[in-house]
C-alpha positions as CSV (number, residue, x, y, z in Angstrom):
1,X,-48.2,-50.2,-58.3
2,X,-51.5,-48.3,-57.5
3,X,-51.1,-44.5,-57.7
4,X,-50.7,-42.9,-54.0
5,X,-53.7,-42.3,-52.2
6,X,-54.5,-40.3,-49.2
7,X,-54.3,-42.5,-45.8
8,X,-57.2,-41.4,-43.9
9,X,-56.8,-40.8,-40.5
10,X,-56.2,-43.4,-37.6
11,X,-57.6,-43.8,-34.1
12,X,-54.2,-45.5,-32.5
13,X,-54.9,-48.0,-29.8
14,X,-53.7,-46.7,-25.9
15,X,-50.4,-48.7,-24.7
16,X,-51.6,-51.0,-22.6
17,X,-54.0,-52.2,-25.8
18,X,-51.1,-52.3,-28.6
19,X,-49.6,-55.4,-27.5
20,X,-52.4,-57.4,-28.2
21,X,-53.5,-57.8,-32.2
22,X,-57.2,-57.9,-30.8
23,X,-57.0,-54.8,-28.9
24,X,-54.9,-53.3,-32.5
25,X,-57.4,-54.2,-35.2
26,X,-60.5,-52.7,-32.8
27,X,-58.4,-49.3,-33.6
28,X,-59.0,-49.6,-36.9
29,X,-61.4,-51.2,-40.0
30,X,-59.9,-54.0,-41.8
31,X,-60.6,-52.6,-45.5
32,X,-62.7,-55.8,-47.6
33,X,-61.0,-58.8,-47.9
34,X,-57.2,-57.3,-45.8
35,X,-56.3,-59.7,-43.1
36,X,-53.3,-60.0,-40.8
37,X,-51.8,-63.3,-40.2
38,X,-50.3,-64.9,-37.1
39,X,-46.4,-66.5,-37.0
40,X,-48.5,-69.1,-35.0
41,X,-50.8,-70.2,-37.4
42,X,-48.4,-71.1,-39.7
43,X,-46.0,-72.6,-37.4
44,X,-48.9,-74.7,-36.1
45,X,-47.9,-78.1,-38.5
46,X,-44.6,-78.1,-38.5
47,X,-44.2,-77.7,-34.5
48,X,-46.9,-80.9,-34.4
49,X,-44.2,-82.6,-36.9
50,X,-41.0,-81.7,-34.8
51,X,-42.9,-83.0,-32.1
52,X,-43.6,-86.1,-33.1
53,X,-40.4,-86.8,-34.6
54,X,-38.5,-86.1,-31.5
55,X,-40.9,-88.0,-29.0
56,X,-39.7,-90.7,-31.3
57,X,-35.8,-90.3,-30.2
58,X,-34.4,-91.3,-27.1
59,X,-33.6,-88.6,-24.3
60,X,-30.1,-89.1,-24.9
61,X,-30.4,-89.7,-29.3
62,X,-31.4,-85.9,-29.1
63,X,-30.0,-83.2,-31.2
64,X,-28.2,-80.5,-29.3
65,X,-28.0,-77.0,-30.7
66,X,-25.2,-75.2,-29.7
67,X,-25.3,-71.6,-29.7
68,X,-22.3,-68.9,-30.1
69,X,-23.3,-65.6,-28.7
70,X,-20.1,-63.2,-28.4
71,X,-22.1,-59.9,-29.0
72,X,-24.0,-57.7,-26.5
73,X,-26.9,-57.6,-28.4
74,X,-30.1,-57.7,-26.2
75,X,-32.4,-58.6,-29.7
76,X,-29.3,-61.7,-29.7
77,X,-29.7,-62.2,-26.1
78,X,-33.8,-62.9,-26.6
79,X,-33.7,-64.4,-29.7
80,X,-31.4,-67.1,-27.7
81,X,-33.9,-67.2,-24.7
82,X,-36.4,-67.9,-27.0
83,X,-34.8,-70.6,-28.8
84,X,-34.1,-72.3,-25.7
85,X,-37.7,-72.5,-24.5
86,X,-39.1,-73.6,-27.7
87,X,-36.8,-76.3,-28.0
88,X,-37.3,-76.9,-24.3
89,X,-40.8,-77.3,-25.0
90,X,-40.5,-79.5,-28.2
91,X,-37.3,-82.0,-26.7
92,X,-34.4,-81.1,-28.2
93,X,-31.7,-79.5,-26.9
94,X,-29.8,-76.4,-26.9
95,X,-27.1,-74.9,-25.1
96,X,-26.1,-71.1,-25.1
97,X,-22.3,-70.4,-25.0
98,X,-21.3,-66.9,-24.0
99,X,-17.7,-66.3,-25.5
100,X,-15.8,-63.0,-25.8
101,X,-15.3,-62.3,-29.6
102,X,-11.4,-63.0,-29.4
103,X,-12.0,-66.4,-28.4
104,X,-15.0,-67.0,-30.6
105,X,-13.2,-68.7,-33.5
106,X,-11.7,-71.8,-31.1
107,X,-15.0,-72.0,-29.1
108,X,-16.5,-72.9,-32.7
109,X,-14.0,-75.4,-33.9
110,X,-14.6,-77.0,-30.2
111,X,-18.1,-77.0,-31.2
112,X,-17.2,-78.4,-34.7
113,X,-15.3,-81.4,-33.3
114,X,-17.4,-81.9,-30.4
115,X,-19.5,-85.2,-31.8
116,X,-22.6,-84.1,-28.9
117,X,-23.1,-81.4,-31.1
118,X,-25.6,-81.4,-33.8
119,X,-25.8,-77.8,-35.0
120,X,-24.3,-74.5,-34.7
121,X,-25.4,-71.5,-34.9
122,X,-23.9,-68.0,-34.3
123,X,-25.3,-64.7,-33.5
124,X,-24.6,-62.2,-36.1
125,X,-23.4,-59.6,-36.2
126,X,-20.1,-60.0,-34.3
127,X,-17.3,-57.9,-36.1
128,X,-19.5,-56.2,-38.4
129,X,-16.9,-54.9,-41.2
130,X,-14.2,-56.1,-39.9
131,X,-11.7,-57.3,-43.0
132,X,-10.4,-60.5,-42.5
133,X,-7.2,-62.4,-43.9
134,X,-8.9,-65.1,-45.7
135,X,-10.8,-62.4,-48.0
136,X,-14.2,-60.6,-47.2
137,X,-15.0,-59.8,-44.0
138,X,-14.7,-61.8,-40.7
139,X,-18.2,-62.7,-40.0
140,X,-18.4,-64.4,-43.8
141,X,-15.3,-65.8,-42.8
142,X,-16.8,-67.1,-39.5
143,X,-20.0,-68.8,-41.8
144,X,-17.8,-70.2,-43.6
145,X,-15.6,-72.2,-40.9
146,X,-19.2,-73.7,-39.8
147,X,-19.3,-77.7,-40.5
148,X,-21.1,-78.2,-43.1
149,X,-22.2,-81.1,-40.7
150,X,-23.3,-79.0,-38.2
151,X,-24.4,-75.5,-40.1
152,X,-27.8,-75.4,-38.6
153,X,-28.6,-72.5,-40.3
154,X,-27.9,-73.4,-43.7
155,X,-25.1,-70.1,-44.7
156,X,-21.7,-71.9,-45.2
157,X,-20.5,-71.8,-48.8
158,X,-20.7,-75.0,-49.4
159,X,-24.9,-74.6,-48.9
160,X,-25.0,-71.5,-50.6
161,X,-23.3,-72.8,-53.4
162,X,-26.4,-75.8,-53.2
163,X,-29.1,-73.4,-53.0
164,X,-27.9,-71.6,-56.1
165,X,-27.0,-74.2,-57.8
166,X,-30.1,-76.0,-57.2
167,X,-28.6,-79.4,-55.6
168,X,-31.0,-80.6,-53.1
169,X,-29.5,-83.5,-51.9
170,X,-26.0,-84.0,-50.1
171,X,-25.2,-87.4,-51.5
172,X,-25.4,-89.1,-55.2
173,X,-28.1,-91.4,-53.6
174,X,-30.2,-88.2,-52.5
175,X,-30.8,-89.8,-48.9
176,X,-29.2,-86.5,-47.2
177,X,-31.3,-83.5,-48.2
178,X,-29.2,-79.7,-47.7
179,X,-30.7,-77.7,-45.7
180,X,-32.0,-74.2,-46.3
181,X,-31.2,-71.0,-44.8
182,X,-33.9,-70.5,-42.0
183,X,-35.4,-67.1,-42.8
184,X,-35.7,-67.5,-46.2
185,X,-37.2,-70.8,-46.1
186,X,-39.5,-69.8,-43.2
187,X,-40.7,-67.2,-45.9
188,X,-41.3,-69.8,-48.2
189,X,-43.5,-71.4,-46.2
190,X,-45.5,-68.6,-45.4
191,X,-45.8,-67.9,-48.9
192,X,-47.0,-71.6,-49.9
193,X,-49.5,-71.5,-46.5
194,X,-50.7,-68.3,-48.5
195,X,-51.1,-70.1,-51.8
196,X,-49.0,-68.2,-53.3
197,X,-47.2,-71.3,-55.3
198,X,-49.2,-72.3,-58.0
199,X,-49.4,-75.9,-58.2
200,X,-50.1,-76.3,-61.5
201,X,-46.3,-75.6,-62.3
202,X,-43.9,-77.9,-62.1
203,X,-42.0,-78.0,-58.5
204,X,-39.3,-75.3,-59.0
205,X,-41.4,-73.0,-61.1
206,X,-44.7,-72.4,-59.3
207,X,-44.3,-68.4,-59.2
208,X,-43.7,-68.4,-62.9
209,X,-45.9,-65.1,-64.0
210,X,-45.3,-63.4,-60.3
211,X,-43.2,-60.8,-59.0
212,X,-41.8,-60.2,-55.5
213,X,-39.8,-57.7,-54.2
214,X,-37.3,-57.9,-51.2
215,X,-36.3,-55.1,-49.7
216,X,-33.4,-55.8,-47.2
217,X,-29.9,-54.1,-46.7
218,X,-28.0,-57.7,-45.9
219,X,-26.0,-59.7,-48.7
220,X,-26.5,-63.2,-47.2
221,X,-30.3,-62.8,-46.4
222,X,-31.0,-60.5,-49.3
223,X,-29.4,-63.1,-52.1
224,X,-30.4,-65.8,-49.9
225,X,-34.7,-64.7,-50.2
226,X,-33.9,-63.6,-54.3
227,X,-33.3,-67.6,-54.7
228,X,-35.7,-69.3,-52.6
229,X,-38.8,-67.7,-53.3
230,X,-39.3,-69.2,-57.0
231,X,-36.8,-71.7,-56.8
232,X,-34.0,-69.4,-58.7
233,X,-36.3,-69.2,-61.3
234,X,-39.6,-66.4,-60.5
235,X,-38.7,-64.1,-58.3
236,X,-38.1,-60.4,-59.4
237,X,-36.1,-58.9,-56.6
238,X,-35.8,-55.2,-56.6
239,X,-34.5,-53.0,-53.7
240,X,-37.2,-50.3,-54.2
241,X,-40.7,-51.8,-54.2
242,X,-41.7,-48.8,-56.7
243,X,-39.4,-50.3,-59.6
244,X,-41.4,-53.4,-60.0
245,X,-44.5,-52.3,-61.9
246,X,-47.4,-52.5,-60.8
247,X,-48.2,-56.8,-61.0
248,X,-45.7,-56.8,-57.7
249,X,-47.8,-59.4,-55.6
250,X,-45.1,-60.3,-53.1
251,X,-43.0,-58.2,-50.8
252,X,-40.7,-59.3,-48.1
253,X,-39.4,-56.6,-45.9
254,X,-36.2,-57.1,-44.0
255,X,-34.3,-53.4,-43.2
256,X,-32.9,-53.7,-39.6
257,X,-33.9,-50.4,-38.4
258,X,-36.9,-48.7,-36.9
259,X,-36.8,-45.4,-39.0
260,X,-37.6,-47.4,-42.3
261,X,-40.9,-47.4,-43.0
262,X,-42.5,-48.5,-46.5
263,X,-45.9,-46.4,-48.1
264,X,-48.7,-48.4,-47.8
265,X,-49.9,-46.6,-50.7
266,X,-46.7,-48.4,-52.9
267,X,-48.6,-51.9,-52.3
268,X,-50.4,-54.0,-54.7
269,X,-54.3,-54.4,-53.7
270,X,-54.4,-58.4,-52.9
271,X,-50.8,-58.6,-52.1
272,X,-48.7,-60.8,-49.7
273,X,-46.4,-58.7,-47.3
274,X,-44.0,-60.2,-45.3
275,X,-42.0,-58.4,-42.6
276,X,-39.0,-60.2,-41.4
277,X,-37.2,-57.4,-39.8
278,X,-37.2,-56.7,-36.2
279,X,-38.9,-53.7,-36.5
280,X,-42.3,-53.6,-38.5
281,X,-41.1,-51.7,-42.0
282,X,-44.4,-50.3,-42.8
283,X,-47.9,-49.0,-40.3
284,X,-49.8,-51.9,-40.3
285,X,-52.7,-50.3,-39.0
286,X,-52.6,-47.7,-42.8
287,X,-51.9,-51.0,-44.8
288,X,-54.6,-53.1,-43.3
289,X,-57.4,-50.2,-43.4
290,X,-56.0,-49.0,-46.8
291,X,-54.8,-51.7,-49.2
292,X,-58.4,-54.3,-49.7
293,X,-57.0,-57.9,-50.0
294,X,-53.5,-58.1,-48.7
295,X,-52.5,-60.0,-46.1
296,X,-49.5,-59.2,-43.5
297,X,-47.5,-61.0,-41.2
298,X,-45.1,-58.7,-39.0
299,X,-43.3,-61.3,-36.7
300,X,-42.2,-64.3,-38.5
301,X,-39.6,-65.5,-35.5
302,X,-41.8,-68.3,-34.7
303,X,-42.0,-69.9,-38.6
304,X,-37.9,-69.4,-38.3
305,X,-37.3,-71.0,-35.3
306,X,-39.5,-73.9,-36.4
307,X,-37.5,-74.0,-39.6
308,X,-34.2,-74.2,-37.2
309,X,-35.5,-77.2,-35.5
310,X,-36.8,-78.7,-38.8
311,X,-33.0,-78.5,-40.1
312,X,-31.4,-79.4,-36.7
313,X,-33.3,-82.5,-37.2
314,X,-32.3,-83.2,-40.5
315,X,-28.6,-82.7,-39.8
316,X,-28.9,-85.2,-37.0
317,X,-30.5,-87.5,-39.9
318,X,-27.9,-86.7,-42.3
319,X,-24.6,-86.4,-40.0
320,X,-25.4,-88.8,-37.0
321,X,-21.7,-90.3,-37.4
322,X,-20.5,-87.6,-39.5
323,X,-17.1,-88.9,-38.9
324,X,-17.7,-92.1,-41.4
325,X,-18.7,-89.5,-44.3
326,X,-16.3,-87.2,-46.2
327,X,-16.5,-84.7,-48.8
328,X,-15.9,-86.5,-52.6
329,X,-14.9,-83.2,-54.4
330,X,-15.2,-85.1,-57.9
331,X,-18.7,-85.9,-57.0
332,X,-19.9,-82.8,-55.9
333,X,-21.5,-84.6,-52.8
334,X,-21.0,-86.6,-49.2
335,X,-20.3,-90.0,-49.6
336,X,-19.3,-92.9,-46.7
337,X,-15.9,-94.0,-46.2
338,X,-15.2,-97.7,-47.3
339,X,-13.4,-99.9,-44.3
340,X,-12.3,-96.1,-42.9
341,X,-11.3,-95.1,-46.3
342,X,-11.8,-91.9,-48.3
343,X,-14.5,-92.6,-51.3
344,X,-12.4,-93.7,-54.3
345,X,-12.3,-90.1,-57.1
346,X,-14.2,-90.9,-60.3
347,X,-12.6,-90.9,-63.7
């Protein structure tokens, strides 16, 4: 980590310019080689391929996302209104169910058995810390009871236990790939539209020799982004960016609150950051005049709800009739029932 240096100071743009990332870069000089980067730009190939893949299904073959908001949560409330129009716009479907949070656990096993529906998703946080009978707390609980047929956003056990174990397919003929948690993977994705991956590694291993730091106060997302970023096998995850030395080149920033703001002066010149909060966790206008080389991306929603139509697409591949499949617990995988009988166990 470069030692601290003195920010110099900054002209900030009036209100009516800050919304616009035109009117906020003529408020300050890029330093050489800094450059910010859209959500849009790289969410531009993967909306083209959702595109064409569902103007390839017939109005009624469409996957329906169904999603579960029993929290008053106006970021929820817009991140559902935004969902909706995308997917509006790229023809699938997706239905908002507003449910009090007593009667959120039946509305989700309706969902689970309802064979219209595709994918699930709920809006977190419901009960916060609430404990729960069956151990933890009663969101994980709530993650958990998602079908792994229909767990759009890739957080049940069962595809944790994937992801960490490194099992990319469902089934023993991989045919059925799992799908990943949406955040994380949209990070990914950012990263390889960066070049961060070297592709001279082998596939699983192309951060080997790179660092990257993840500074994030939630479990799920926070172990979730340790394992995806070199495959379980590169990434150096630290909660303070300061105790990773100074060949840090990656640093994904995820604190939910506004008051947490990183020092520009901790980042690595030439280094990726990636904020996937809701609020920005550092002054972009001091990292992009300051820090020569990096590029930042503040808003990643659009690359996340890309990913979510990416994996509501695939469940619909993998689980179209996810009644003739069932769980082979000796196999580790999903495998068809024979004549509308269980798999036989291996030996």
């Amino acid at each position: 980590v470069d030692a601290p240096v003195q920010l110099p100071p900054l002209t900030r743009p009036v209100a009516k310019a800050a919304s616009g990332p035109a009117a906020m870069a003529a408020s300050y000089e890029l330093a050489p080689g800094a450059r910010k980067v859209t959500a849009d730009e790289v969410a531009k190939p993967f909306i083209e391929e959702i595109k064409a893949a569902t103007a390839k299904l017939a109005e009624d073959d469409r996957p329906k996302l169904v999603g579960l908001l029993a929290n008053s949560d106006p970021a929820a409330q817009k991140y559902a209104d935004w969902t909706g129009r995308t997917f509006q716009r790229d023809g699938l479907k997706f239905e908002l169910r507003q449910v009090d949070p007593d009667d959120l656990e039946k509305a989700l096993e309706e969902a689970n058995s309802d064979n219209s529906v595709h994918g699930i998703m709920i809006y977190y946080p419901v009960f916060g810390d609430r404990p729960c009978f069956h151990g933890g707390n009663y969101d994980d609980s709530l993650r958990d009871s998602v079908s792994l047929c229909k767990d759009v956003e890739g957080l049940c056990h069962f595809y944790r236990r994937t992801l960490y174990r490194n099992q990319r397919y469902l089934d023993a003929q991989q045919a059925r790939k799992c799908v990943l948690p949406c955040t994380p993977l949209a990070v990914v994705k950012i990263l390889e539209h960066l070049g961060a991956y070297d592709a001279q590694h082998p596939e699983g291993n192309r951060l080997a020799g790179k660092f990257a730091t993840v500074v994030n106060r939630s479990e799920v997302v926070q172990l979730d982004l340790h394992i995806r970023p070199g495959e379980g096998r590169a990434a150096a995850p630290g909660r303070d960016h300061r105790e990773s030395g100074p060949q840090v080149r990656i640093v994904i920033l995820g604190v939910p609150s506004d008051k947490y703001k990183m020092d520009p002066a901790w980042i690595k010149e030439g280094a990726i950051v990636v904020n996937v909060a809701s609020s920005k966790n550092i002054d972009e206008a001091a990292l992009l005049s300051t820090r020569p080389g990096v590029r930042f991306i503040g808003v990643v929603g659009k690359v996340t709800i890309a990913m979510l139509e990416r994996n509501l697409l695939r469940l619909h591949g993998n689980f179209n009739g996810c009644e003739k499949l069932m769980w082979n617990s000796a196999l580790g995988t999903v495998a068809p029932m024979s004549d509308g009988q269980p798999p036989a166990r291996s030996s």
